[in-house]
C-alpha positions in Angstrom: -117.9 -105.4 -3.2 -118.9 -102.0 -4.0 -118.2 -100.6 -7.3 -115.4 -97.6 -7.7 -117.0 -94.5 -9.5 -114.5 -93.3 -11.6 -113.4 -89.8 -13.6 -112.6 -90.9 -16.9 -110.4 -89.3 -19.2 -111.3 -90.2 -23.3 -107.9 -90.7 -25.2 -108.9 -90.9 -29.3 -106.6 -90.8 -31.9 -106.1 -90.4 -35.9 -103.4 -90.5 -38.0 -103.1 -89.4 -42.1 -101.8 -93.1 -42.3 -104.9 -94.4 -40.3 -107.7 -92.6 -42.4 -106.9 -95.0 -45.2 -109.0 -97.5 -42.8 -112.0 -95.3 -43.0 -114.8 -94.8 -40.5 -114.2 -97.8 -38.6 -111.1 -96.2 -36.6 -112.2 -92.6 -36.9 -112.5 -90.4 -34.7 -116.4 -89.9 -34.0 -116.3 -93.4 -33.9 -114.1 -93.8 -31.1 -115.6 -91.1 -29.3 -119.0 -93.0 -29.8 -117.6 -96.7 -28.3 -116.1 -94.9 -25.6 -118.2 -92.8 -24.1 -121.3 -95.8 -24.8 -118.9 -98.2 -22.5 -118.6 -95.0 -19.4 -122.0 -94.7 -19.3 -122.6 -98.4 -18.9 -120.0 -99.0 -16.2 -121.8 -95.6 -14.8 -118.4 -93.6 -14.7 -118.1 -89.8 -15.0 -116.3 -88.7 -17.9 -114.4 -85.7 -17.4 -113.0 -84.9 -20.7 -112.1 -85.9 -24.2 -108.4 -86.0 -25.5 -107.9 -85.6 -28.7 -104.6 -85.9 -31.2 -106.2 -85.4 -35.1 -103.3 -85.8 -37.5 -100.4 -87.1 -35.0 -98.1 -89.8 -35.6 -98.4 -92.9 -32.6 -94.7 -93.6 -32.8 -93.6 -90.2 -30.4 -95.9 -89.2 -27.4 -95.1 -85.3 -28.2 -98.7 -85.0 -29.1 -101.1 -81.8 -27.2 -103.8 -84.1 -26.8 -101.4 -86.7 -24.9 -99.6 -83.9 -22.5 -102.5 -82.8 -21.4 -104.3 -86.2 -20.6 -100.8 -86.5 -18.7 -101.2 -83.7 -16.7 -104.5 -83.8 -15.7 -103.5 -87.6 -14.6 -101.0 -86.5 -12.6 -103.2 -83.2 -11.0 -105.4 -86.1 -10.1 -108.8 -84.4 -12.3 -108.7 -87.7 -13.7 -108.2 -91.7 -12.3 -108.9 -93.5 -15.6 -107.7 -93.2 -19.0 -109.6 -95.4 -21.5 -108.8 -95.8 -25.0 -110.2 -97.8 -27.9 -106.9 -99.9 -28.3 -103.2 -99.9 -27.2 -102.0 -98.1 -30.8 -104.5 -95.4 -30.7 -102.8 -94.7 -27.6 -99.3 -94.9 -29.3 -96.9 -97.4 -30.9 -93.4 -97.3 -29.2 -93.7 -100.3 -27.2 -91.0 -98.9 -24.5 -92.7 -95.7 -23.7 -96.0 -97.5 -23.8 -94.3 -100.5 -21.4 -93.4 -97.2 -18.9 -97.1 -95.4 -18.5 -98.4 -98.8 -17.8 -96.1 -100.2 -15.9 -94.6 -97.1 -14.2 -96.3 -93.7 -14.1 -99.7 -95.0 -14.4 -99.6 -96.7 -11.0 -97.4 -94.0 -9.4 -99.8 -91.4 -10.1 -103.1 -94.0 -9.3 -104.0 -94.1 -12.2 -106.3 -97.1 -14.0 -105.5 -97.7 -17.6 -108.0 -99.5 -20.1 -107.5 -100.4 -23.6 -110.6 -102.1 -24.2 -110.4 -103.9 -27.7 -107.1 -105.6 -26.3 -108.7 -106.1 -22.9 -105.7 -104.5 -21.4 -106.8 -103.1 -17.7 -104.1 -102.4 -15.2 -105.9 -102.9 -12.4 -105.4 -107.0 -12.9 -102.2 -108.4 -13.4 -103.0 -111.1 -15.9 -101.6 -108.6 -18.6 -98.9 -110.3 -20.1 -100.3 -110.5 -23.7 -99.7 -106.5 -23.7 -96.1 -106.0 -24.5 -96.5 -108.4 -27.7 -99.3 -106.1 -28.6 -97.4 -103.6 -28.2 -94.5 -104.7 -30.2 -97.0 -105.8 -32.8 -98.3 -101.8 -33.2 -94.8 -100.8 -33.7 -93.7 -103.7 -36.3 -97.2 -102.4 -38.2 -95.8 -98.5 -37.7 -92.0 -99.2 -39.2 -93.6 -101.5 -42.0 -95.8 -98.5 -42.7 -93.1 -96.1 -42.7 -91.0 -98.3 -45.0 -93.6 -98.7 -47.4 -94.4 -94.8 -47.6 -90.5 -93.6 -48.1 -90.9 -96.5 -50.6 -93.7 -94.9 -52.4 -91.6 -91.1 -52.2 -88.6 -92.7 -53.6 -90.6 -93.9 -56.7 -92.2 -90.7 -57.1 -89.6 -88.8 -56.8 -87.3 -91.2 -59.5 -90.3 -90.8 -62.0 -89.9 -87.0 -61.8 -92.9 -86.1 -59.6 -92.9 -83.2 -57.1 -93.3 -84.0 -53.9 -92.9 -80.6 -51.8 -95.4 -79.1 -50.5 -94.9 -75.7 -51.9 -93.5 -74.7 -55.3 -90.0 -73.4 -55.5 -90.3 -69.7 -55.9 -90.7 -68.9 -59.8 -92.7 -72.0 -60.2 -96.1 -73.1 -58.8 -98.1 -76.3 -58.8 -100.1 -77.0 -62.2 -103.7 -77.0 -61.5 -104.4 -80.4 -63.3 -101.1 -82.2 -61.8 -99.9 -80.8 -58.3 -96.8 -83.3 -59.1 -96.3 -81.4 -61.5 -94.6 -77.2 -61.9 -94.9 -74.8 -64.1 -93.6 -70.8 -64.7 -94.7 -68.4 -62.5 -94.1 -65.8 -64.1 -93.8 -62.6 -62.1 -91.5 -64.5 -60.1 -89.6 -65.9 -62.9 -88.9 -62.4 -64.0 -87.0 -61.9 -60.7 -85.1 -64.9 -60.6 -84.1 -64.0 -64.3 -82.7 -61.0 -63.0 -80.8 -62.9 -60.7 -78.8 -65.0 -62.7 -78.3 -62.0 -64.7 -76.3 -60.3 -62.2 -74.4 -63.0 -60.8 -73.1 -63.9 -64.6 -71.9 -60.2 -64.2 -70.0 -60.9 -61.7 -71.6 -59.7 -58.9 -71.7 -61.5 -55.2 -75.1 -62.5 -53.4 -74.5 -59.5 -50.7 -74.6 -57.1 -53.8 -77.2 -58.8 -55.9 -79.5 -58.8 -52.2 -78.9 -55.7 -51.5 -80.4 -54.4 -55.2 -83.4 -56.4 -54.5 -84.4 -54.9 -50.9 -83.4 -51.4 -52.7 -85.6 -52.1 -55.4 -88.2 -53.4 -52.9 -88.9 -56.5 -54.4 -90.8 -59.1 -52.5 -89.1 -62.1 -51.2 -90.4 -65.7 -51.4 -91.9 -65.9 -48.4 -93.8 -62.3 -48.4 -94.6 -62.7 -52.1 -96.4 -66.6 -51.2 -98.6 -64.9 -48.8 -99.1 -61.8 -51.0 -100.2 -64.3 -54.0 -102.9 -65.9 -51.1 -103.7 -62.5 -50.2 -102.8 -62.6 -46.7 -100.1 -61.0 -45.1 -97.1 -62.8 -43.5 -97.3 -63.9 -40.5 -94.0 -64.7 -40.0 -91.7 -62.9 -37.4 -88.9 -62.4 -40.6 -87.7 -58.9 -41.5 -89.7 -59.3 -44.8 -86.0 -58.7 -46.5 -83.8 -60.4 -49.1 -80.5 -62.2 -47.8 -77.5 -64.0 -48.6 -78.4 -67.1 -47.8 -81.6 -67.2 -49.9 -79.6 -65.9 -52.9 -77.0 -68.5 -52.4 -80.3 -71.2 -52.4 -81.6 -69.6 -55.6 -78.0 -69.8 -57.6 -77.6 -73.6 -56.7 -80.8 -74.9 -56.8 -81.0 -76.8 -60.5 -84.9 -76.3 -60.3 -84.2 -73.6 -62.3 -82.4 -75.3 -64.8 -85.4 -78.1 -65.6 -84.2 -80.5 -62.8 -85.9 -82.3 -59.9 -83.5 -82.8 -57.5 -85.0 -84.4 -54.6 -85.0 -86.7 -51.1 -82.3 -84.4 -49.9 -83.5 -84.8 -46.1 -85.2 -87.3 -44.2 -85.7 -88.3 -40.4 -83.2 -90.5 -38.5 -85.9 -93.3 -37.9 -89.5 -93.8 -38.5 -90.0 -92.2 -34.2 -88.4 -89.4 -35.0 -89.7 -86.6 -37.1 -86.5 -84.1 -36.9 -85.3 -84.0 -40.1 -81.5 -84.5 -41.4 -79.7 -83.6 -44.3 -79.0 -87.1 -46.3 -75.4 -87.2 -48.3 -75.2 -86.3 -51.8 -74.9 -90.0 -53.0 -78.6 -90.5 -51.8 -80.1 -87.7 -53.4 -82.7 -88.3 -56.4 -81.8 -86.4 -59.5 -84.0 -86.5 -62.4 -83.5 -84.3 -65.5 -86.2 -82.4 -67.8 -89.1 -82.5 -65.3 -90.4 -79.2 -66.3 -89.9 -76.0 -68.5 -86.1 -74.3 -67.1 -86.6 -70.4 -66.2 -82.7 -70.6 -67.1 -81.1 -71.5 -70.3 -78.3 -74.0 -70.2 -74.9 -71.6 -70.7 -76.7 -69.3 -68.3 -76.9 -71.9 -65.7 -73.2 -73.2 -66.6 -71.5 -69.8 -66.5 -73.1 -68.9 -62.5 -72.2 -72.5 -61.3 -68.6 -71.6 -63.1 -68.3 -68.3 -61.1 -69.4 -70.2 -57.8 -67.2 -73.1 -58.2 -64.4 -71.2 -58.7 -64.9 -69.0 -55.7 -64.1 -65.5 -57.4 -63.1 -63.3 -54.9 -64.7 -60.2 -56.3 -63.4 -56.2 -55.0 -65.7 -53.9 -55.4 -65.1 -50.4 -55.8 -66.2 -47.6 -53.3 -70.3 -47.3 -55.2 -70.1 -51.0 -54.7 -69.3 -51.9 -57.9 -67.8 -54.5 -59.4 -64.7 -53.9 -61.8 -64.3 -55.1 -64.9 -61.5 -57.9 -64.4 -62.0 -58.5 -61.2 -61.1 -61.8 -60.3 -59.7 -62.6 -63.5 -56.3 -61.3 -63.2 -53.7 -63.1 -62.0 -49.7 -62.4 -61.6 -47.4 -64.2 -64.1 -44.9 -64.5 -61.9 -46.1 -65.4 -58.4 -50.1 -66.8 -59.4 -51.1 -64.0 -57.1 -55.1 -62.5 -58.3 -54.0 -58.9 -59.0 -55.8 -56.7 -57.0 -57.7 -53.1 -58.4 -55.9 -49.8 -57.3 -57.2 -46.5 -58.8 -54.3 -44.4 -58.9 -53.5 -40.6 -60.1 -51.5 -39.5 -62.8 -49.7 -36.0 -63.0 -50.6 -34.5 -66.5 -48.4 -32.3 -68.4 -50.1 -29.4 -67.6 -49.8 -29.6 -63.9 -53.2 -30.7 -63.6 -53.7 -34.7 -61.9 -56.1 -37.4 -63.3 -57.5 -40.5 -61.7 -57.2 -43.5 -63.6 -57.8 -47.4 -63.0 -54.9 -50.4 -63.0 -54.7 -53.7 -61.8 -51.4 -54.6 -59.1 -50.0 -58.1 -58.4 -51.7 -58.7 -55.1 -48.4 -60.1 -53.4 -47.1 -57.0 -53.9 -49.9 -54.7 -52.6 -49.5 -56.6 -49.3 -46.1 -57.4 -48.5 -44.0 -54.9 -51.0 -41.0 -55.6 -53.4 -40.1 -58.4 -50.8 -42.2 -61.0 -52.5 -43.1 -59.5 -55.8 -43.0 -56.6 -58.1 -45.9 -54.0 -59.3 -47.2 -55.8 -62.5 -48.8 -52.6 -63.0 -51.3 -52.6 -65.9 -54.0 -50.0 -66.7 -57.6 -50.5 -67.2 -57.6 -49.1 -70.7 -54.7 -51.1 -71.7 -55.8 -54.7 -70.3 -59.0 -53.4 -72.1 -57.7 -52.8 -75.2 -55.7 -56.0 -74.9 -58.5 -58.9 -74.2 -61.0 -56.9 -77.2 -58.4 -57.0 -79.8 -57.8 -60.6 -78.9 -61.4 -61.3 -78.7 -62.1 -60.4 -82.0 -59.2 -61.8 -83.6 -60.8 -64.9 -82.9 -65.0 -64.1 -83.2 -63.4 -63.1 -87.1 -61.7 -66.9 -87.6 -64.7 -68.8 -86.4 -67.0 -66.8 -88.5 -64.9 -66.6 -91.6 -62.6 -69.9 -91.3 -63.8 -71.9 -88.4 -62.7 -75.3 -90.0 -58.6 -73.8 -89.6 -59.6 -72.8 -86.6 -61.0 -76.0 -85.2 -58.1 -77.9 -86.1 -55.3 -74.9 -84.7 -57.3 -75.7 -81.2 -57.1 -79.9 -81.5 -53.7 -79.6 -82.4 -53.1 -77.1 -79.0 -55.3 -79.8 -77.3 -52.7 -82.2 -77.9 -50.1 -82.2 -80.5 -50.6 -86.2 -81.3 -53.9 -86.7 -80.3 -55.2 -87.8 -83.5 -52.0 -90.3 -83.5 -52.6 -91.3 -79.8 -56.3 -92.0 -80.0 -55.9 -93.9 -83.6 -53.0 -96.2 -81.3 -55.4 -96.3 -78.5 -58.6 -97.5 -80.4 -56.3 -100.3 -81.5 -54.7 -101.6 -78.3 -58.6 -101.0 -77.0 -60.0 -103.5 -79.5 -57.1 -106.2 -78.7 -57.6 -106.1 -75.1 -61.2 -106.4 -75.3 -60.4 -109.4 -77.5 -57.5 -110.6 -74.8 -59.8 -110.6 -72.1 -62.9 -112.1 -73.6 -60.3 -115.0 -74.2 -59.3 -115.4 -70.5 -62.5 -115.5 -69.8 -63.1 -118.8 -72.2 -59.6 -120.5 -71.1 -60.4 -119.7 -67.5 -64.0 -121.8 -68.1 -62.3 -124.4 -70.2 -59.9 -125.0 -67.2 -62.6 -125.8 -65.0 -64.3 -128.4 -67.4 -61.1 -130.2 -67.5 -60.6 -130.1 -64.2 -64.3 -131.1 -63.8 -63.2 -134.5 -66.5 -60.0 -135.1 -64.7 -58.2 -134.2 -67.8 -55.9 -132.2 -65.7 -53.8 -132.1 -62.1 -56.3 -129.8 -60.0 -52.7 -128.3 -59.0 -52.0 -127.3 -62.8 -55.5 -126.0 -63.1 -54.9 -123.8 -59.6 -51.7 -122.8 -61.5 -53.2 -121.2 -65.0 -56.1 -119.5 -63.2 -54.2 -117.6 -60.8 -51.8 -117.1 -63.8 -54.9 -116.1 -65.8 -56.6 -114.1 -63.3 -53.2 -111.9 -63.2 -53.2 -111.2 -66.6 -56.9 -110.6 -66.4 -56.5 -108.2 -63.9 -53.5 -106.3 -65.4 -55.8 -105.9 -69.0 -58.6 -104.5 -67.1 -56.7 -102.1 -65.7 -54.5 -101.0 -69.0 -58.5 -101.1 -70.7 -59.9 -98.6 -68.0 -56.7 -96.2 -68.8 -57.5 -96.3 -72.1 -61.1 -95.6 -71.4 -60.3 -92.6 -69.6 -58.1 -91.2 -72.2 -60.8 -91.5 -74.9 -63.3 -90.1 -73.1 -60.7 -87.0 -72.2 -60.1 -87.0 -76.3 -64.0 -87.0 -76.9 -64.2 -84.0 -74.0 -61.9 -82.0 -75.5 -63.7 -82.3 -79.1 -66.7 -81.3 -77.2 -64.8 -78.0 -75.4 -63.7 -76.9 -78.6 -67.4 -76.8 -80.1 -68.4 -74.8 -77.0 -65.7 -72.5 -77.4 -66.3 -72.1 -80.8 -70.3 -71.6 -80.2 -69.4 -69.2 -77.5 -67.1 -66.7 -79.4 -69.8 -66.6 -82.3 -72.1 -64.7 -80.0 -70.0 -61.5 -80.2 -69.7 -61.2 -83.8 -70.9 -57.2 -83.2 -68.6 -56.9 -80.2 -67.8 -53.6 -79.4 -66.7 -53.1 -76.0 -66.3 -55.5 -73.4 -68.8 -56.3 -70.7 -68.1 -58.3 -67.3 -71.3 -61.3 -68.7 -68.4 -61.4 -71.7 -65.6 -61.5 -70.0 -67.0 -64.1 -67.3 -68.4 -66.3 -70.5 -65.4 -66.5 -72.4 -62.6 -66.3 -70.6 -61.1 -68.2 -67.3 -58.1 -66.1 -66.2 -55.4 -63.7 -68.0 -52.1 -63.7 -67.1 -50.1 -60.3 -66.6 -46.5 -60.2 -66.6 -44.1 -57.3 -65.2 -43.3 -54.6 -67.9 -39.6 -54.5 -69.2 -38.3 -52.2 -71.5 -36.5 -53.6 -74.8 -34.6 -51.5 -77.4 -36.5 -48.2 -75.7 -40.4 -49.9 -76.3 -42.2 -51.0 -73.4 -43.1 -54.6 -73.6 -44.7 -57.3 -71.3 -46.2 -60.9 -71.4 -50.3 -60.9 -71.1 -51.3 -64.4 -71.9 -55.3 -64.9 -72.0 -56.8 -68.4 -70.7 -59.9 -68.8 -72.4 -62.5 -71.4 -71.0 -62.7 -74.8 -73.1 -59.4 -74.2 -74.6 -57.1 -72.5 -72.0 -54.2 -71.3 -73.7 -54.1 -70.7 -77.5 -51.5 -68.4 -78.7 
């Protein structure tokens, strides 16, 4: 029987995971065994495929697709690998090139350490090794996002670039540390946000300022220009990813994404619950009441109007009606002077209003200079008492907190102790019923009776204790407000005028109320909500 001559196409095949193994499955080596078995069997080899660095669980490798096509073109009537997982390890796809488009097209297939060969049909131990190569990929995979997770709990960094502001530190590239020049601009971000400005504004400052985004400045630090197809431009969405990202703050938050399954390499975002958090990796670029107050402004989705220079105003945001909870909305308006002359001044109007007239609310007209006049004088009223007589102070705000809380939490404490006590005792009877039972020194029916009687009672304490729990903790929460209230209004001591950071800082929302007139005088209601406290006078 004469011997077919065939054209042989070389399929080799590395992994990252595989050059743990060293040379013995390298890809010289492969190249080497294959080519010495072609010549021997006197076959023409037609071309090498290659796939350096790819993954055998999806067949989305170059080297693959074109050992496919040129199958299929008919260049080639014999594909020879080292073994079935250099070729790949997904069992089913493998299972349909040799079973199905293999012998469509005419084409031989030889695996030669498995002594697979489709031209004979004694190849039933080839789906088991098949199967095998994919167990040995999904163990891998397990043991590698075993290996991240631990990492990434013990604080390491496991991206492959550094968050802009930050780069990798020479001796540890687990590891960040400041970058400055980029730290400076990130600085400058928070910095605007905590004056109230929104990520279109604060963008729009950066491209006018021409400052380089992350990606331009990466490639500008390597000394290369981007190659990119970008418009080389700060936006939104990278502001918004900058303001949220606690890297700033000293935190590794990591693990956020993965893939589906160890074949697929498309990644998805993970929920929140499976994110790794781990604080005080490295040095903040942000302090911590910086941070706090941008998070503030974002959580509480201010709404901010900006005038026609694209400004924000002073209160914007802050304001709010008294009487319908409308935001009040800035208007500048004109005032006729005595001397026939006009002049342009700014005031804040309940936003129902503005829309939909008298119908649903009234003016609530206020000026800027009066509102301004208002929140400074009340501002310093109370940077004077917690510099001069912060212990009165301190106690006015507990007692606002809650008028009994010191009476409430001493009663609480009490009943906390005795249920802990209560429980800790059903606990003992409940055991002592069951070594009774166990003697016979009581009816198992009795016995069923006093556990489910104590299991009631057990539950019923648990749940009073965790009530009680939760109103502690809310006592020790509002101790700790106070103190940041308290810290916060020390850092205006020199306060002259107010600034939006200030404003944004210190205070949550003011309350205007419409303007009546009283015995001739011009009166009306403003009522300042300060954060940590609320309410005070």
């Amino acid at each position: 029987m004469l011997k077919q001559n065939y054209d042989v196409g070389i399929y080799v095949r590395l992994s990252k995971d595989d050059e743990r193994a060293g040379e013995s499955v390298s890809i010289e080596n492969q190249k080497l065994m294959l080519r010495k078995y072609v010549r021997e069997q006197g076959w023409n080899e037609v071309g090498c495929y290659v796939d350096d660095g790819f993954s055998g669980t999806n067949f989305e490798r170059p080297g693959v697709t074109r050992l496919i096509e040129d199958a299929k073109d008919g260049k080639i009537n014999l594909i020879l690998v080292k073994d079935l997982s250099r070729f790949g390890r997904n069992y089913i796809e493998i299972g349909r090139f040799t079973d199905y488009v293999f012998p469509m097209i005419g084409c031989r297939f030889i695996a030669l350490n498995d002594g697979v060969d489709t031209i004979h049909s004694d190849n039933d131990i080839m789906p088991f090794r098949n199967l095998f190569n994919e167990f040995q990929s999904r163990d891998a995979s397990k043991k590698i996002k075993a290996v991240k997770q631990m990492c990434a709990k013990n604080g390491m960094y496991l991206g492959c670039y550094a968050p802009y502001g930050y780069k990798k530190d020479p001796a540890d590239t687990h590891k960040l540390i400041i970058d400055e020049p980029a730290a400076q601009v990130i600085r400058r971000i928070f910095a605007l946000r905590c004056q109230g400005l929104g990520y279109r504004k604060i963008t729009a400052m950066l491209n006018a300022d021409r400052v380089l985004p992350p990606r331009d400045y990466y490639y500008e630090q390597l000394g290369r220009p981007n190659p990119t197809n970008d418009n080389h431009l700060w936006n939104e969405v990278t502001m918004r990813e900058i303001l949220r990202n606690e890297v700033y703050a000293g935190h590794m938050v990591q693990m956020k994404t993965g893939t589906r399954s160890y074949k697929s390499k498309g990644y998805v975002n993970k929920p929140r619950e499976e994110w790794v958090r781990v604080e005080g990796t490295h040095k903040p670029i942000i302090d911590p009441a910086t941070w706090e107050l941008c998070q503030d402004i974002t959580e509480k989705n201010y709404r901010y109007r900006t005038t026609k220079n694209g400004n924000v105003t002073l209160f914007s945001g802050l304001l709010r009606c008294a009487d319908c909870g409308s935001h009040m909305i800035h208007q500048p308006s004109v005032r006729n002077l005595r001397n026939g002359e006009k002049a342009t001044y700014n005031a804040y109007t309940c936003g129902n209003y503005t829309r939909s007239g008298i119908i649903a609310c009234t003016t609530h007209r206020i000026t800027m200079e009066n509102i301004t006049d208002l929140t400074l004088d009340d501002i310093r009223h109370y940077v004077g008492r917690a510099v001069c007589d912060e212990v009165a102070l301190r106690q006015e705000l507990k007692a606002l907190k809650d008028q009994d809380a010191a009476a409430r939490k001493k009663a609480d404490r009490s009943q906390q102790k005795a249920l802990v006590s209560r429980l800790n005792e059903l606990e003992r009877l409940t055991q002592s019923l069951y070594e009774d039972k166990v003697k016979g020194a009581i009816p198992e029916a009795v016995c069923q009776n006093l556990i489910l009687k104590y299991e009631a009672e057990r539950i019923e304490k648990a749940a009073q204790l965790e009530e009680i729990h939760q109103r502690l903790a809310q006592a020790e929460q509002d101790d700790n407000d106070i103190e940041r209230f308290l810290e916060a209004v020390k850092r205006y001591v020199a306060v002259e005028a107010l600034d939006r950071e200030m404003l944004l800082e210190l205070i949550d929302f003011i309350e205007v109320g419409q303007q009546t007139v009283q015995g001739g005088k011009k009166t009306r209601d403003v009522t300042i909500h300060y954060k940590f406290v609320g309410k005070i006078t």
